[in-house]
Every structure is written in structure tokens, then in C-alpha cells.
N, C-alpha and C positions, 0 to 999 in steps of 0.2 A: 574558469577560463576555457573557452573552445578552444579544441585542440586545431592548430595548423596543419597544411598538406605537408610542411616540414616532417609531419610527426607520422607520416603514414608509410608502415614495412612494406604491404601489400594489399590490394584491394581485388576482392571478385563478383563481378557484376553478378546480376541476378539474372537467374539461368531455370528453364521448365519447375516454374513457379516458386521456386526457392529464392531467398530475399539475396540481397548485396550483404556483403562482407567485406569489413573494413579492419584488418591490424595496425595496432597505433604503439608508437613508442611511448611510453609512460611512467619513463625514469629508468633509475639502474638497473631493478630488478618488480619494476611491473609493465606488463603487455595489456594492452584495451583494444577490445572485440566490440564492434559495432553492428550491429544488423538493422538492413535496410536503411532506410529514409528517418529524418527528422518526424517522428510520429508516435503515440500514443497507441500502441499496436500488442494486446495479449500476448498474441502468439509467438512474437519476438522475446517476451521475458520468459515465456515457455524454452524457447530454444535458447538460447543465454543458462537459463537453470538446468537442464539437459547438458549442455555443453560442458557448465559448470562442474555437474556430480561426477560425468566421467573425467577432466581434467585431473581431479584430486588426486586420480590415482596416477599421475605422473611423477617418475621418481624426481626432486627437486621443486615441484611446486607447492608451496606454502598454503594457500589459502586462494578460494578464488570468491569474487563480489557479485552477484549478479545486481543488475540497476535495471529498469525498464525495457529498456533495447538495449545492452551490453552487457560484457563480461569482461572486469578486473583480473587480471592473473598476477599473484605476486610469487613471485620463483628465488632460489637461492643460487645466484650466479655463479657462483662455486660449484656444485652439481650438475648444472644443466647450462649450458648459453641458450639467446636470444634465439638464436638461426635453427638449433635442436627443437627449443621449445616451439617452434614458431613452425614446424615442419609436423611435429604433434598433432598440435591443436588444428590445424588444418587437415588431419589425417581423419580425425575426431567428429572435427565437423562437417566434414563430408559424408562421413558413413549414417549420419542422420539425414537419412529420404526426407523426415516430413516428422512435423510436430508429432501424428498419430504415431510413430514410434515412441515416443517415449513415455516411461513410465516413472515419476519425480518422489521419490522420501516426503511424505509432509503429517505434519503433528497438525491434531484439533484442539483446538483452547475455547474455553468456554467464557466471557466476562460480563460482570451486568454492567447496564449501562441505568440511570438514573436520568430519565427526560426534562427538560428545562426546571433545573435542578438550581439551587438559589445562587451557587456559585460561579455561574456561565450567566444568571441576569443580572448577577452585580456588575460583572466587568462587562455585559452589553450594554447596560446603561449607561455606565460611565462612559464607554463609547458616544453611545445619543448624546450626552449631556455636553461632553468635551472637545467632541470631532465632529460630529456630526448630526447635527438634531433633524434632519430631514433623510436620514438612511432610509430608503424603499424595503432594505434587509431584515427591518426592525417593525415587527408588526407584534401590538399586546405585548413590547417591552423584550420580545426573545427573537432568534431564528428561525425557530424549528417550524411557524408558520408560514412562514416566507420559503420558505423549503419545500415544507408539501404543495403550499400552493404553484411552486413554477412548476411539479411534478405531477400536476392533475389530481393531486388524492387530498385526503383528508390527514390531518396530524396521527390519527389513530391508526388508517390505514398506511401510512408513511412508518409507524414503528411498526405493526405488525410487519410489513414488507422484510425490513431491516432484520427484524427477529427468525423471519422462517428462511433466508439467506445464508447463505457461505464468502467470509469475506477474503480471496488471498493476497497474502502478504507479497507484492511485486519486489520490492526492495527495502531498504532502510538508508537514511540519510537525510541529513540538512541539519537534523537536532541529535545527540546520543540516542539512540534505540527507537527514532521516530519509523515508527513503519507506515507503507504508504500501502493502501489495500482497496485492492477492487471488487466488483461484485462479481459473483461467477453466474448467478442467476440472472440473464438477461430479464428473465419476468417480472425483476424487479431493479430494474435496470435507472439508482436515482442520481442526479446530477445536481448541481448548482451553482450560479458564477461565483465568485472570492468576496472578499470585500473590497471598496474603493472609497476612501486610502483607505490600509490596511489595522490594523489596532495595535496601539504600544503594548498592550496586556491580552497577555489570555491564562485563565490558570490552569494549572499543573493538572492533566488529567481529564481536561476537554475534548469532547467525543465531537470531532467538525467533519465538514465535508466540502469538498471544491472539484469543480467539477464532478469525475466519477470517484474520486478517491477520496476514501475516510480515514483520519490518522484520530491516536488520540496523543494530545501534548505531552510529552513526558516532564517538562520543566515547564516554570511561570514564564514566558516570552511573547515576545511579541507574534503576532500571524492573520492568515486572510484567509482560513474557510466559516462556512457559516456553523454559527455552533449548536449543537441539540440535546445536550447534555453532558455528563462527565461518568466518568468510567473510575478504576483503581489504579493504582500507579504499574508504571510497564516498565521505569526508570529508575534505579536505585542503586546508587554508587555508595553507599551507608552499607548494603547490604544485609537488610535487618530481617528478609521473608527469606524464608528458605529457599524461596524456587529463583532466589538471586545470590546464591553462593558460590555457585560455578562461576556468572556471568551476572553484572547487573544490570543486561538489556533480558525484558522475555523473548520478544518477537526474532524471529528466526525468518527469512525466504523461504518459501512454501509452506509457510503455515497458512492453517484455514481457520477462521476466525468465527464463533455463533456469539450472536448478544441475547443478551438474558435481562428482562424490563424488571426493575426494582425500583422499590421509592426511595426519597430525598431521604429520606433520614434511617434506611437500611443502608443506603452507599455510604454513608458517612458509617457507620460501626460498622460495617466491613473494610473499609481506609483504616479506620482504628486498627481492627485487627491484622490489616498490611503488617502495619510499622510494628506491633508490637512479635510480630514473629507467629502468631497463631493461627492465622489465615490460609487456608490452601489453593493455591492457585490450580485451574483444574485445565491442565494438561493432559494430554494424553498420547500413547505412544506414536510410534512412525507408525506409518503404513502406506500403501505404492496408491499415488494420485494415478490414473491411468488415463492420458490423454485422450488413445481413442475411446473411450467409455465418454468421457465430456465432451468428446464433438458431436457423439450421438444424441446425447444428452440434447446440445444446442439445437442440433438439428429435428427434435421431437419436439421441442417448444420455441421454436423460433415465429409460430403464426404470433400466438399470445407474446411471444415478446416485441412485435413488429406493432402488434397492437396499444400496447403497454407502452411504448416509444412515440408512437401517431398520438396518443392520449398528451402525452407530456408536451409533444410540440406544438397541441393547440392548446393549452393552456400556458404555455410562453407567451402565447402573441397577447394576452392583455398585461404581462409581466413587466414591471418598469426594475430594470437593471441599477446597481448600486454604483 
């Protein structure tokens, strides 16, 4: 449910080029931070995760969430009040000039991904067969051509892309441990619309993509990006792998994601070896994402990503939408 102006402590416009800030009431003992405009905006979940790492250290606050454009604060009203905390985190968020300030914690995971893999063309099919037999999304019985195709590449050149890419973890939500992860390489910068209607089924472990963002399923459920394969489980409340005994979500905010191409029937004996405990999930330690390093970044390959973008939007216009 959107939240009402009822729910708003404080708001501060946006001022020499720093976004709007919006404090929202959010129950007893959580505060919701809003930046900027209703918009799909990186640099917003950059400050949000900034915002986020130095809150922690406020005596009385719990746990904080970052989401796309915002930041959950749960605080223990017993220690701190509303008005305390709310004088805080505005103290905090001002002393952040600019995204190039910060510097964010984030883990590398490494996972293979299995391309149009028999268990993402079972349930496509059944799609065609049940919903919809005339899906545009559905070319040679999967997605993953319909994919490259609205992106100007080729299927081949569509995984390599994926493969030489860093994917981060913006936030988690909707499903347990669903992460929603965007590309950091504009150069390879891939998109796609959702499905329409959307599929009663997807299984457990579906590697999709809607618009810019790639999740993979953690449970068998219903959903709407296009699928291209499946991955290993990221979800496990059984907690039967090791690297789910702490937590049986993996993905973390500010992780950075590499995929690694395996075949259909190597992901299946590495699934096996998930569940039976002997599989090593290949994580790796913290280390400081350094924003101004990635604006430069941007800004070194921004011609080829401009290109790479003009490439994709004239191969939309013969694109027939789902």
C-alpha cells in the first residue's frame, strides 16, 4: 500500500543537485526514507545503501532495509525515540555531498547459470499451450530468443554479455531472498518487457529478466520476466548447504553477482550437490565498492554504452510486445 501524506515527519526538497528526501511514519518502531521521485534511479539505491551502512551505527537501531529509492529503519523505541532518531539520520544524510562519497561493503558470488535449460521450456510451454499460444515472447518454444532479439544481439552474444558483467544486488523483496539485480555495466546494458498475462508457474531457480532487472526464483511461483535459464537454489529454509546455516537467504544488498555458463545436465549435479550439503557456494569476502571509482568507470565507457543502447532501440521497433 502507498504510503499517505498522513504518514510523512518531514520532507526536503531537492537542493544543488541532491534528490528530495521524504521521512515517513512506518509503524511503532520503523522510519521509511524515500529519495527523490517515483523512478528507477541507481543512484538513489547507492545513497539509501550509504545512508543505510552508517545508520547501523546508531545506538537503538535494529536493522536497516534498503529498497530501490529508500531506506527502512527499524529502531527499538525503548532506546531511542522517533524525533532522536529522525534528527540522526538527517544529520547523516546530509553530511553525504554526493553519491562519489561513498564507499559500500559488498561480497562477490560467483553462480552458473544453465541457458534454456529443460526446466524453464517445460513450464514455457505450458504457458503457450494453456495461456497463451500466440505469446510474441515465445520463439523456438523458450525466451531467451526473444530476449536477444529485442536487445539487438545474438543468443550467444546475449550470454557472453551476461557472463563478462557484474550484476548488483539493489534490494530483496516480493519472494523470501528474491533479489532484484541490475547491471553495472552500461556496455552491456540488457532489458525486456514482462510477460502479458503473467504465468501461474515458474520453477524454483529461474534465471529471468524484466525490464533491467534479473532475479532468480527462489521458490516454484507464479511471475512475469522472460526466462533464460535456471541457476542453483539462493532459497533454503531446510537449510541443508552450508552457506545457509546462518541465514537461508544467500543474497545480501551490495552484492555483486558473475554468472558462469554450464550445461543442463552439469546444473542438475550441482542442484544435487546443493541439497545434499557438499556443494560450495563460492562467495567471497567484503571489500569497499568505491563509488567514485564506478562513475569513472561510467564515464570511460559511456560512448560504447550509448551505442550499445541506440543498437537495442532500433532493434525494438520491429519488436512485437507480449
Amino acid at each position: 500500500m502507498m504510503a499517505t501524506a498522513e504518514s510523512v515527519i518531514e520532507a526536503v526538497p531537492a537542493k544543488d543537485g541532491r534528490p528530495s528526501v521524504t521521512y515517513r511514519f512506518s509503524g511503532d518502531e520503523y522510519l521509511l526514507i524515500e529519495f527523490g521521485d517515483m523512478t528507477t534511479d541507481f543512484f538513489y539505491n547507492l545513497r539509501a545503501m550509504g545512508l543505510g551502512e552508517r545508520a547501523k551505527k546508531i545506538p537503538g537501531v535494529i536493522e536497516t532495509v534498503p529498497a530501490m529509492r529508500s531506506l527502512l529503519v527499524h529502531f527499538d523505541s525503548l532506546q531511542i525515540g522517533m524525533k532522536e532518531l529522525l534528527v540522526k539520520l538527517k544529520e547523516i544524510e546530509e553530511s553525504i555531498e554526493s553519491v562519489s562519497d561513498l564507499v559500500i561493503p559488498s561480497r562477490l558470488l560467483r553462480l552458473p547459470v544453465a541457458y534454456r535449460d529443460k526446466h524453464t521450456t517445460e513450464f514455457i510451454g505450458r504457458y503457450a499451450k494453456l495461456i497463451r499460444p500466440d505469446a510474441p515472447n515465445i520463439m523456438d518454444g523458450h525466451n531467451i530468443g526473444y530476449v536477444a532479439k529485442y536487445n539487438g544481439v545474438s543468443i550467444e552474444e546475449m550470454i557472453r554479455l551476461i557472463g563478462s558483467n557484474q550484476y548488483w544486488v539493489a534490494m530483496l523483496g516480493f519472494w523470501p531472498g528474491l533479489a532484484f539485480m541490475t547491471p553495472l555495466d552500461m556496455r552491456a546494458y540488457l532489458t525486456a518487457p514482462k510477460y502479458n498475462p503473467s504465468r501461474p508457474w515458474t520453477p524454483e531457480g529461474a534465471f529471468g529478466i524484466g525490464g533491467p532487472i534479473v532475479a532468480i526464483y527462489p521458490i516454484e511461483s507464479p511471475g512475469g520476466y522472460q526466462l533464460l535459464g535456471r541457476s542453483i537454489p539462493i532459497y533454503d529454509l531446510k537449510q541443508r548447504n552450508p552457506v545457509f546455516k546462518k541465514n537461508p537467504v544467500l543474497f545480501q544488498p551490495a552484492d555483486r553477482i558473475e554468472w558462469e555458463t554450464v550445461k543442463d545436465d552439469e546444473l542438475e549435479e550441482l542442484r544435487k550437490q546443493v541439497f545434499d550439503g557438499t556443494y560450495r557456494y563460492r562467495v567471497y569476502p567484503y571489500e569497499s565498492f568505491n563509488v567514485k571509482k564506478y562513475l569513472e568507470f561510467l564515464e570511460d565507457t559511456k560512448e560504447e554504452a550509448r551505442a550499445f543502447a541506440a543498437r537495442a532501440e532500433e532493434a525494438r521497433k520491429g519488436i512485437a510486445f507480449p
